[in-house]
C-alpha positions in Angstrom: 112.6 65.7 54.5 112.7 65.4 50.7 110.8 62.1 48.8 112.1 60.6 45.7 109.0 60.4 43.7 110.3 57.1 41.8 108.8 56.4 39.0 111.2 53.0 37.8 112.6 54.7 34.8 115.5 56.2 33.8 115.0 59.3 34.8 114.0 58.6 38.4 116.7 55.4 38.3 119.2 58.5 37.7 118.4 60.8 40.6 118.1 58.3 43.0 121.9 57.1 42.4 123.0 60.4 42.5 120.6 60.3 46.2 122.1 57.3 47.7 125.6 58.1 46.3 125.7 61.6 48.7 126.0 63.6 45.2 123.2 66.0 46.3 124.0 66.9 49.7 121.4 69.8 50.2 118.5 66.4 49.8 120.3 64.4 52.3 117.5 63.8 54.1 115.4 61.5 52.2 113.0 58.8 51.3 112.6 57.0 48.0 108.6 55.8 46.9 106.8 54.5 44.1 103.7 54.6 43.4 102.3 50.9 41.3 99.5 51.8 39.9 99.2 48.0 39.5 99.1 48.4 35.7 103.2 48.8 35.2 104.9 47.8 32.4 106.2 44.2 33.2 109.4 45.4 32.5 109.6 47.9 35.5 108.1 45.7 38.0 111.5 43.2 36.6 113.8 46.1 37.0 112.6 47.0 40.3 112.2 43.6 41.8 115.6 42.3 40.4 117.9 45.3 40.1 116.7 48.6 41.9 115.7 47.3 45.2 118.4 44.6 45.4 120.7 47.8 44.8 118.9 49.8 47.2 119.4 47.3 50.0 123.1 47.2 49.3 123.1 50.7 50.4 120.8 50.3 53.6 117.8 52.4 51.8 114.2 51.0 51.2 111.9 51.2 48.5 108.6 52.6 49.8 105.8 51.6 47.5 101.9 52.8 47.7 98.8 51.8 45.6 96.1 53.4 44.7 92.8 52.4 45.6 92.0 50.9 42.6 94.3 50.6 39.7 94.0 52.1 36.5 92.2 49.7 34.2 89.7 49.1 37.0 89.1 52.9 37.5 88.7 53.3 33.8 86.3 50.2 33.8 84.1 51.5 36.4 83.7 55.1 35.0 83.3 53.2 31.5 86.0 55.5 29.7 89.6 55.2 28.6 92.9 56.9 28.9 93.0 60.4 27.3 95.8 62.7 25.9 93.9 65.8 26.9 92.9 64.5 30.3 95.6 63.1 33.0 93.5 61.9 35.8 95.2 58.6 35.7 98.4 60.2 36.8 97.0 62.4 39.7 94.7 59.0 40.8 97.1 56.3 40.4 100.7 58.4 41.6 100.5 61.7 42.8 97.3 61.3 45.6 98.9 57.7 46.7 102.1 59.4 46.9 100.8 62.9 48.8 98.7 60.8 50.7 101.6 58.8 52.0 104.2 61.6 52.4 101.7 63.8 54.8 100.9 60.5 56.6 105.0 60.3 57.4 105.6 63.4 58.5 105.2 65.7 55.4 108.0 67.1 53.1 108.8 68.4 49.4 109.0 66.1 46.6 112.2 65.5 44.1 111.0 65.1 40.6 112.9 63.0 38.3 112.7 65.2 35.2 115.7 65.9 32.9 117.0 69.0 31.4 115.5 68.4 28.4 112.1 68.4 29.4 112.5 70.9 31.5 109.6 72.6 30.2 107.4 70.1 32.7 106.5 70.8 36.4 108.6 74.7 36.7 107.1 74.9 40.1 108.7 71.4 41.3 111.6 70.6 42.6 114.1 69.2 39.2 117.5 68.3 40.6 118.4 67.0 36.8 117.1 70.2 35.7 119.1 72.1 37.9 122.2 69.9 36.9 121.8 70.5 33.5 121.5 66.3 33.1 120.2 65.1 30.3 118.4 61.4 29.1 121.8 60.4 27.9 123.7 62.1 31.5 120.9 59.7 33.0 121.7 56.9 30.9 125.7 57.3 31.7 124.4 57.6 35.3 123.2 54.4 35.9 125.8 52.6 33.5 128.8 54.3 35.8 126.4 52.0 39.0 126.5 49.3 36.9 123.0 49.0 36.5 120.9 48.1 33.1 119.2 50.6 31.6 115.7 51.0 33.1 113.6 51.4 29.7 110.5 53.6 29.7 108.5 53.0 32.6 104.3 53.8 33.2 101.6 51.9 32.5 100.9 49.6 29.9 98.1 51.3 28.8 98.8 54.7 28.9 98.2 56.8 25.8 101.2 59.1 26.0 
């Protein structure tokens, strides 16, 4: 079983089509979840709730979706510190524990990472089917405009540093 770690931006918006569209047979088997950190842009929550899950549905799939325990900004206001370049804690508290937590809960499996060919200098050890496609942000772009879908913008949190 492979899990779409969706992240509502173009990148991840990308891979999924290519998913759902049978493009990738050898990650037939799969399951698509997002991870709200409840401090998303407002413009990914729109773009989920009025074009990505609406699409999904068309093609009888489901958008999984897991929360931390505490969002970002609340985390940040109870250790009394901010968001920080050098340090990525928010990431691995707010997405990747929700998400591992959620995946070994339903039955386990490996993780698809929506991370284009040209940063494909991030996460060697994961599995990159862009990378391995050679698909770029614009391939991604084209992607989703072939679906007929807006382009997704940049998704993460509001008040992320990076």
């Amino acid at each position: 079983m492979y899990w779409l770690s969706y992240g509502g931006g173009v990148n991840s918006t990308a891979l999924a089509i290519l998913l759902v569209r049978g493009i990738l047979p050898e990650y037939s088997i799969f399951r698509i979840v997002f991870a709200d950190t409840g401090n998303e842009r407002p413009e990914t929550y729109f773009y989920i709730n009025e074009y990505f899950q609406p699409w999904l549905e068309k093609h009888n799939r489901h958008l999984e979706i897991v929360r931390p325990k505490e969002t970002v900004l609340e985390r940040w206001e109870r250790l009394r510190l901010t968001g920080s370049r050098m340090f990525r804690s928010c990431t691995e508290h707010a997405k990747i524990k929700p998400i591992n937590d959620y995946v070994n809960k339903n039955g386990g499996g490996e993780s698809l990472i929506g991370i284009d060919a040209s940063e494909s200098h991030r996460a060697p050890d994961a599995i990159r089917p862009l990378v391995d496609l050679d698909i770029d942000r614009k391939g991604c772009l084209d992607i989703i405009s072939m679906e007929g879908l807006p382009n997704p913008g940049k998704s993460g949190c509001w008040c992320c540093p990076f």
